[in-house]
C-alpha positions in Angstrom: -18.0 17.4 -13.8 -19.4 16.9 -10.4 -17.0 15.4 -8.0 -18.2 11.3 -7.7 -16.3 9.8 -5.3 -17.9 6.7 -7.2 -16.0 7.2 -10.4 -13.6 5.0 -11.9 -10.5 5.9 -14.1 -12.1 4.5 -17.2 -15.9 6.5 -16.2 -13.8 9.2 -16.5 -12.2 8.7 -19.4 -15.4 7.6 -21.1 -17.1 11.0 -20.1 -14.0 13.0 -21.8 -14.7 11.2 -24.9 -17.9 11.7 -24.8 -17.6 15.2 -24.2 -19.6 15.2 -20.5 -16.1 16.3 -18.9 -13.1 18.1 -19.0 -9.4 17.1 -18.3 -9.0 19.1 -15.3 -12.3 18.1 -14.3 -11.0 15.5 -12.0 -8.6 17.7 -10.6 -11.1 20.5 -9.9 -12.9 18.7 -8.3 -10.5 16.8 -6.0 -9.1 20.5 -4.8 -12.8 21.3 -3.8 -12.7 18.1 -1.3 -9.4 19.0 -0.5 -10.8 22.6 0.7 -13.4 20.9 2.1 -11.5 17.5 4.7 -7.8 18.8 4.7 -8.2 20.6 7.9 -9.6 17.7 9.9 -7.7 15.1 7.8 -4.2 16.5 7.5 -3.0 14.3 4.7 -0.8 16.5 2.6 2.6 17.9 2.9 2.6 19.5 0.0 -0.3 20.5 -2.8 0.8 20.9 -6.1 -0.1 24.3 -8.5 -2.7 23.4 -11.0 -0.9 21.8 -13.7 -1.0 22.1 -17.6 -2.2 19.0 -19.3 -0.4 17.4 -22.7 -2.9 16.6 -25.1 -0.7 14.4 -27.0 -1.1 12.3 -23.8 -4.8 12.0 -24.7 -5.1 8.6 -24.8 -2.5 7.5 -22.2 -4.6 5.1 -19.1 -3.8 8.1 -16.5 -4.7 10.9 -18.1 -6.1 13.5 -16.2 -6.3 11.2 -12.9 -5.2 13.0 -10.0 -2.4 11.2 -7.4 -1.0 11.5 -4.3 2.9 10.7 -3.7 3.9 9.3 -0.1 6.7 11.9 0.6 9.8 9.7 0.8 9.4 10.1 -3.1 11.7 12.5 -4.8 9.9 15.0 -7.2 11.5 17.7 -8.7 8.6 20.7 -8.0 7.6 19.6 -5.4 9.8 19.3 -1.6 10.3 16.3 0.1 10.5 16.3 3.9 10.9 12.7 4.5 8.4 12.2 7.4 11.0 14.2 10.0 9.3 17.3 10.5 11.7 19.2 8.7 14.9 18.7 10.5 15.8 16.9 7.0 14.0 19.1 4.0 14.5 19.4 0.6 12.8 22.2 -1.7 13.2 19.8 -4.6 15.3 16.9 -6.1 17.4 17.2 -9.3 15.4 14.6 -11.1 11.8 13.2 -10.3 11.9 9.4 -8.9 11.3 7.0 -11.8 7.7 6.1 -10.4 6.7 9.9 -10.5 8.5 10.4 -14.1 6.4 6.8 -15.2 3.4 8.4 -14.1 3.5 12.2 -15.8 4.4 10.1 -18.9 0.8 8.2 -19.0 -1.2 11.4 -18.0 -1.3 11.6 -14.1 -1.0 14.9 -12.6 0.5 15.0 -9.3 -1.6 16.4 -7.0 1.0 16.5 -4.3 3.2 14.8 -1.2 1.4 12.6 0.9 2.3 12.3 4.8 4.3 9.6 5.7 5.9 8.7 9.1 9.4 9.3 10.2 11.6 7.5 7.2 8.3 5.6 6.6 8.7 4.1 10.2 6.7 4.4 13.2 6.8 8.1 14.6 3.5 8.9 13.1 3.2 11.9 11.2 0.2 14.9 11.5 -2.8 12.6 9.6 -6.1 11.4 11.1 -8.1 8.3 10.0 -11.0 10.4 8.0 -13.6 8.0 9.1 -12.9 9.3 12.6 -10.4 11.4 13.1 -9.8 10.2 16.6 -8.2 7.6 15.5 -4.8 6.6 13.8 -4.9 5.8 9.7 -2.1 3.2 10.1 1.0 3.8 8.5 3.6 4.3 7.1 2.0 5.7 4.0 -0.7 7.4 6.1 -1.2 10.6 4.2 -1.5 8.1 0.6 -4.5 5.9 2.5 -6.4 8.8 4.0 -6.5 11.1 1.2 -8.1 8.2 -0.9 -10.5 7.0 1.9 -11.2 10.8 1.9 -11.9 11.0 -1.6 -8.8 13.9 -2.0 -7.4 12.0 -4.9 -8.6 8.5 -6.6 -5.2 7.1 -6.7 -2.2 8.2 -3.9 1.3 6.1 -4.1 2.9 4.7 -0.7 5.6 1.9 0.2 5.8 -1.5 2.3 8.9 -2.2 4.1 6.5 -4.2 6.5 2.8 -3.4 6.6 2.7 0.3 5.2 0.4 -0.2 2.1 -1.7 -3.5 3.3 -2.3 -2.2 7.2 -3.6 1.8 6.2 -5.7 0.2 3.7 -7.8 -1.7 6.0 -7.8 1.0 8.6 -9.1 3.3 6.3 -11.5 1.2 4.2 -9.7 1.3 0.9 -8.1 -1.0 -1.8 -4.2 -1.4 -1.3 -2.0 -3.0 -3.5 1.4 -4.1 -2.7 2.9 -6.0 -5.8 5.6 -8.6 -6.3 8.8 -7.3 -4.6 11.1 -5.2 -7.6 8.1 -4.9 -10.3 9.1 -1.1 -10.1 11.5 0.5 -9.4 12.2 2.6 -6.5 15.2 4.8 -7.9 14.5 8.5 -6.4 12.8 6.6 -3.1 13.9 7.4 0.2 15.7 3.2 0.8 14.9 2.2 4.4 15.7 -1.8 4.3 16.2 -2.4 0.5 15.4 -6.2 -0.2 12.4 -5.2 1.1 10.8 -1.8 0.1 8.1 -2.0 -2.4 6.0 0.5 -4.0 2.2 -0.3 -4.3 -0.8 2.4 -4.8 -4.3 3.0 -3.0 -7.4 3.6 -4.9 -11.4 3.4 -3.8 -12.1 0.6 -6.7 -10.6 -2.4 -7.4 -11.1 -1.6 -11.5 -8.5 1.2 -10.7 -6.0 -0.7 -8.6 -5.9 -3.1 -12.1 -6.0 -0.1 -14.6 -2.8 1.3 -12.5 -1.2 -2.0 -12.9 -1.3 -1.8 -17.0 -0.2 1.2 -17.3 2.8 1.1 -15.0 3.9 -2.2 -16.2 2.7 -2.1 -19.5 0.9 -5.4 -18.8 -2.9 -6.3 -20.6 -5.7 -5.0 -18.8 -6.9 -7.0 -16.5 -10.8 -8.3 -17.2 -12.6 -10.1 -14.6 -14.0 -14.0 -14.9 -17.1 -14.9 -15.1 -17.0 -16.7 -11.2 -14.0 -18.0 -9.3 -14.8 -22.0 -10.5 -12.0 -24.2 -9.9 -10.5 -21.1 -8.2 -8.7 -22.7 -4.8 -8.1 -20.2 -2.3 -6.0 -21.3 1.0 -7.3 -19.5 4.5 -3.8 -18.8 6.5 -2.7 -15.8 8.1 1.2 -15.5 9.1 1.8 -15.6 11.8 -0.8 -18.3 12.5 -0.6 -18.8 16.3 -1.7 -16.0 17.7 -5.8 -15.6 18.3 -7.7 -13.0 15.9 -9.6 -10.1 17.2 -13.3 -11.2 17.0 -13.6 -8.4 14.4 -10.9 -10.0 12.4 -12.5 -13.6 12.6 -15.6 -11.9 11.3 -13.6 -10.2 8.6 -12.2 -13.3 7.1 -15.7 -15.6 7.8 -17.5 -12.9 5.3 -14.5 -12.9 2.5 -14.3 -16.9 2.9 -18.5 -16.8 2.0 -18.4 -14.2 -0.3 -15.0 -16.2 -2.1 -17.6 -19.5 -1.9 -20.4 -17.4 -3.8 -18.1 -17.1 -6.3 -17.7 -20.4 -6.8 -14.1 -20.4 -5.2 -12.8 -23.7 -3.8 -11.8 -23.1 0.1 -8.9 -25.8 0.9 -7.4 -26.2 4.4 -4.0 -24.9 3.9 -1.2 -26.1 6.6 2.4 -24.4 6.2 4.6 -25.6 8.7 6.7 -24.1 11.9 9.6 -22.6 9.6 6.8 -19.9 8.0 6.2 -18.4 12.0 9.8 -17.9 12.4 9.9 -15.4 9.0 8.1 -12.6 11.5 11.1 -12.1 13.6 13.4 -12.7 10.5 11.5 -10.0 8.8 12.2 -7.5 11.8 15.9 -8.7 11.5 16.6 -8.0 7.9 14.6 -4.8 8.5 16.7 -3.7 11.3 20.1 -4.7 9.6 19.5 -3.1 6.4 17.7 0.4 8.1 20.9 0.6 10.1 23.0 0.7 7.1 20.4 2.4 4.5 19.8 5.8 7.4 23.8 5.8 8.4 24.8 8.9 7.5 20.9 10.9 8.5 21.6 8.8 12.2 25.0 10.3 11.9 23.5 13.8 11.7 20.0 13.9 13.1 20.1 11.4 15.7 19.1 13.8 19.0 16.3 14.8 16.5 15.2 11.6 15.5 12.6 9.9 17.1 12.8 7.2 20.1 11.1 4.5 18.1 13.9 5.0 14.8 16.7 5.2 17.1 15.9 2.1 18.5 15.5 0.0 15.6 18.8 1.6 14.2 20.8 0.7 17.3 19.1 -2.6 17.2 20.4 -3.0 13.5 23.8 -2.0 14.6 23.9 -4.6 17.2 22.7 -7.5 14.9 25.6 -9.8 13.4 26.1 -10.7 10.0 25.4 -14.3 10.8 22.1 -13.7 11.9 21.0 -11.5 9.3 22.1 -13.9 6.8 20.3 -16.8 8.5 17.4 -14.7 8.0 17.9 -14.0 4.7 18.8 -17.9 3.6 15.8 -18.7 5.7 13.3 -16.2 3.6 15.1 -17.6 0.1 14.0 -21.5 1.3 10.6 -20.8 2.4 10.2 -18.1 -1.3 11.1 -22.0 -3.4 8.8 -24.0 -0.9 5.3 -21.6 -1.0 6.1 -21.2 -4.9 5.5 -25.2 -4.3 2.2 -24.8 -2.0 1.0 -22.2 -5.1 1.7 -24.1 -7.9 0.1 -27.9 -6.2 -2.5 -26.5 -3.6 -3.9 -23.3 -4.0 -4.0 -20.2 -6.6 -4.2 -17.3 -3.7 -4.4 -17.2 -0.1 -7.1 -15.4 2.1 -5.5 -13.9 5.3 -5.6 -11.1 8.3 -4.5 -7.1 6.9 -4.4 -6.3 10.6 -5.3 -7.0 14.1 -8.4 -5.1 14.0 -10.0 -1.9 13.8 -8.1 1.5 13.6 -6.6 2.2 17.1 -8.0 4.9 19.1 -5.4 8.1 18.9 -2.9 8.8 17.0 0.5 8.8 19.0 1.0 5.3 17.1 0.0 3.2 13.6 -0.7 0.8 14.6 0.6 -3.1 14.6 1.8 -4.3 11.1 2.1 -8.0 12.3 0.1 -9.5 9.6 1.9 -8.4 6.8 5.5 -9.0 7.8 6.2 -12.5 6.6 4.6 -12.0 3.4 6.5 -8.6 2.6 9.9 -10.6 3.7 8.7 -13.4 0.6 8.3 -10.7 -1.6 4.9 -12.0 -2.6 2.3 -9.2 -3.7 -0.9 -8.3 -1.8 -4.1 -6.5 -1.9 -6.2 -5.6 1.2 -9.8 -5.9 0.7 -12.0 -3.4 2.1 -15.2 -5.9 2.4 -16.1 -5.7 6.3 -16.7 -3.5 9.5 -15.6 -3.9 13.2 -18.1 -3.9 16.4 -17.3 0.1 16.3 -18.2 0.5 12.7 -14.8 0.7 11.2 -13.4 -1.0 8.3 -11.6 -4.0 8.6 -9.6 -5.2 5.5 -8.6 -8.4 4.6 -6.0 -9.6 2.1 -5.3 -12.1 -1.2 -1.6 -13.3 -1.5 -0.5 -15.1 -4.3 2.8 -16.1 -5.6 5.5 -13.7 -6.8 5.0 -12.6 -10.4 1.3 -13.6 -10.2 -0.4 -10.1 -9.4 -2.2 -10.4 -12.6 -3.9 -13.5 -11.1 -4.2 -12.2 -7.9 -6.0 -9.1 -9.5 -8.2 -10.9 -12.2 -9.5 -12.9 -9.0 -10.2 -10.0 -6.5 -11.6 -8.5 -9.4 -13.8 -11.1 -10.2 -14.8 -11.2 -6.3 -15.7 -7.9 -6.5 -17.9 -8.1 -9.1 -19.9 -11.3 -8.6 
């Protein structure tokens, strides 16, 4: 099988039954790109040996489909550096995270560990955006994002603690999914503020982000509608006071047209002053809990650390319990009062992935403002690659719906996509 980057999980399994591949195919071919961008993309910390497929696994929805894994993920074969440059280094964990043992068991073969920054925060690791490698991929799970966008692997695996699935997406042009807070589990993943560290996936088609969802949750597949009729969809970003980049204005005019083609319903949407405070409440809880979750590597590895992690530790270790549980009461009020907005006003919301383009270099990620409120809810999100900046790079936008509606959220982008 030629390498597609157009190919879907379920092409792919269509052409093994039909004969018109093999099951390393995939993989063959995604080594061969590898070969070919690695050296200007530098997305990988570690590549996996070719692996040996189980046939009994035939008919699992992964089979054969090659992944990346961000590498705060334990695996057993594989090390895991942590984002630190090796000061902290493991050759291999005792037992395989739960994500990576979940995905062996429906057919995915692990193609390797995917760059992440420093403890998945801001001290950018070695990767470059590979639609210009001048310029930053976002991040945290910078190495997951680019070796899609790159067409490395079909599917890579990252986290969001802030805006480290939904930001790289939209810097890089790709689909990223980041779903309902808890819908699996992140035993064997590097914690960095626990109430809010979720794992979500990358992938080049939307059909893939939905065929990852069944398999991992065990949910129904996900079919599209016919059009979005009777489908209301509230335009808000949070926060909702600052002005867009003109590329981002542009970004979300196009997905509100394209969402009205579809027959979508566009409804003025006002949440009130307490939803801009959840920003800074995010960065609190966030702080509080890294503190506590990276006590012991700060113990050790401080000097070594960089200036960015320190700070945000320290700045953890300052913060009192009162106002990390005022933050954390606030975020449970405002979770009962959009579940309200969802179920009387709107099914999803339209809103920013990020302030704009990728940033020129790659010394920093880039700004994960628009996703902070929205990881502190817990709800799940999926950047949508439909729109390109003044310099010709992508610029995402994302759906939000209520917790425990991805499936709705998904059937909708999905339907979107396909009008």
């Amino acid at each position: 099988m030629d390498h597609d980057p157009e190919m879907t999980i379920d092409a792919y399994h269509i052409a093994l039954a039909d004969g018109q591949a093999e099951p390393l195919d995939w993989w063959h071919a995604c080594v061969a790109r590898i070969d070919q961008r690695e050296h200007d993309v530098q997305a990988w910390e570690a590549l996996a040996p070719e692996p040996t497929l189980d046939p009994r696994l035939a008919k699992s929805p992964l089979y054969g489909v090659p992944v990346g894994i961000k590498d705060i993920i334990d695996t057993v074969d594989l090390p895991t550096r942590w984002g630190t440059r090796g000061y902290l280094h493991s050759a291999g964990s005792l037992v395989d995270a739960a994500l990576v043992t979940l995905l062996k068991e429906q057919g995915a073969l692990i193609m390797g560990k995917t760059v992440s920054t420093e403890f998945a925060y801001f001290t950018p690791g070695k990767t470059r955006n590979p639609l210009d490698v001048s310029r930053t991929p976002g991040g945290s799970s910078s190495g997951s994002a680019a070796a899609v966008a790159a067409g490395m692997v079909p599917l890579a695996f990252g986290t969001q603690t802030a805006g480290s699935m939904i930001r790289p997406a939209s810097y890089c042009g790709v689909f990223g999914f980041k779903p309902t807070f808890d819908t699996l589990s992140t035993a064997g993943v590097k914690a960095f503020a626990p109430s809010l560290d979720t794992l979500g996936w990358f992938a080049r088609h939307i059909e893939d982000i939905c065929t990852t969802f069944s398999a991992l949750t065990r949910a129904p597949s996900i079919k599209p509608l016919n059009n979005l009729a009777g489908v209301r969809v509230g335009v808000r970003s949070l926060p909702g006071n600052i002005a867009f980049d003109a590329d981002v204005e542009q970004a979300l005019a196009h997905a509100q047209t394209k969402l009205e083609q579809a027959g979508a319903e566009l409804v003025p949407l006002v949440l009130d002053e307490r939803y801009e405070a959840l920003v800074e409440h995010q960065k609190v809880v966030m702080a509080y809990e890294a503190a506590q979750a990276l006590a012991s590597e700060y113990a050790r590895f401080a000097e070594q650390m960089g200036p960015k992690l320190v700070e945000l530790i320290e700045e953890g270790k300052a913060t009192s319990y009162a106002r990390y549980l005022e933050a954390r009461l606030a975020t449970d009020t405002l979770q009962q009062a959009l579940k309200g907005v969802f179920e009387s006003e709107v099914e999803v919301i339209l809103a920013a992935s990020a302030p704009g383009e990728a940033p020129e270099g790659i010394e920093a990620t880039g700004d994960p403002l628009y996703s902070r409120a929205w990881t502190l809810l817990g709800v799940p999100c999926l950047n949508l690659p439909l729109s390109q900046g003044q310099n010709g790079m992508p610029v995402g936008v994302q759906l939000v719906a209520n917790r425990w509606q991805d499936q709705k959220l998904l059937q909708i982008a999905r339907t979107l996509l396909n009008q």
